[in-house]
N, C-alpha and C positions, 0 to 999 in steps of 0.2 A: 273612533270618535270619542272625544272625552265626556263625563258624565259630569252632569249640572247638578251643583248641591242641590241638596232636598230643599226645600225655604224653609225656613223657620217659622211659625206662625207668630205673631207676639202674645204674652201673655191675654186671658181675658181677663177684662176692668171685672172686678166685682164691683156690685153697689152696696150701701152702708146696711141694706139690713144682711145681706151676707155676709159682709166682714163680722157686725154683730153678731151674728150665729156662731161663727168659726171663734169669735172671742170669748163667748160663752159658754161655750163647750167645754172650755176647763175649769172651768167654775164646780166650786165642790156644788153637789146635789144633795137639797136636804127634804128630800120627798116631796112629789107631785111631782108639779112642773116648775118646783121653787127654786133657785140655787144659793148660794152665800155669796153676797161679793161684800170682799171690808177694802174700804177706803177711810181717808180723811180727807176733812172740810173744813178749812181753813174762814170762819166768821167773824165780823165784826163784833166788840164785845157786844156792844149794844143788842145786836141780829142774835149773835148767843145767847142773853139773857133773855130777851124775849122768845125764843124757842123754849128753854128750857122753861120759862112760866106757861107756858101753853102746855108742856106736856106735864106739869106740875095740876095748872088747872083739869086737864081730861082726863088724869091720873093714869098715863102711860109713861112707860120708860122712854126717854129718847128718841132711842134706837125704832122703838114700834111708829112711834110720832112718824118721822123722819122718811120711813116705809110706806107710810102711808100717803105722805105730802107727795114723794117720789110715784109714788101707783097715780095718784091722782092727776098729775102734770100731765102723766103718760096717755091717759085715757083720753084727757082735753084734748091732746096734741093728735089723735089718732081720728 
């Protein structure tokens, strides 16, 4: 009697905060539970100028500004 393929199962769906996980993982780690991710952000001059006087005004660099608006969306959103 001939032998029935095994089934194949189909992949499981992950959901978006395990794809995140799995994406994050390679993210260099810069101690705690911090990682580095560098990107660019592509702003309107105007959106740029005003970020940059913001972080001018609170006398943070950018970079720190930008980290923090980013933490903050996150935490609304949660």
């Amino acid at each position: 009697m001939p032998r029935r393929p095994t089934p194949v199962k189909p992949p499981r769906k992950l959901v978006p905060e395990e794809l995140a996980k799995e994406a994050i993982a390679h993210e260099e780690a810069v101690g705690g539970a911090r990682v580095r991710m560098t990107f660019r952000v592509i702003l309107g001059r105007q959106q740029a100028e005003a970020l940059a006087a913001r972080a001018i005004k609170e006398e943070k660099n950018i970079g720190a500004l930008v980290t923090e608006i980013l933490e903050a969306a996150v935490k609304r959103k949660a």
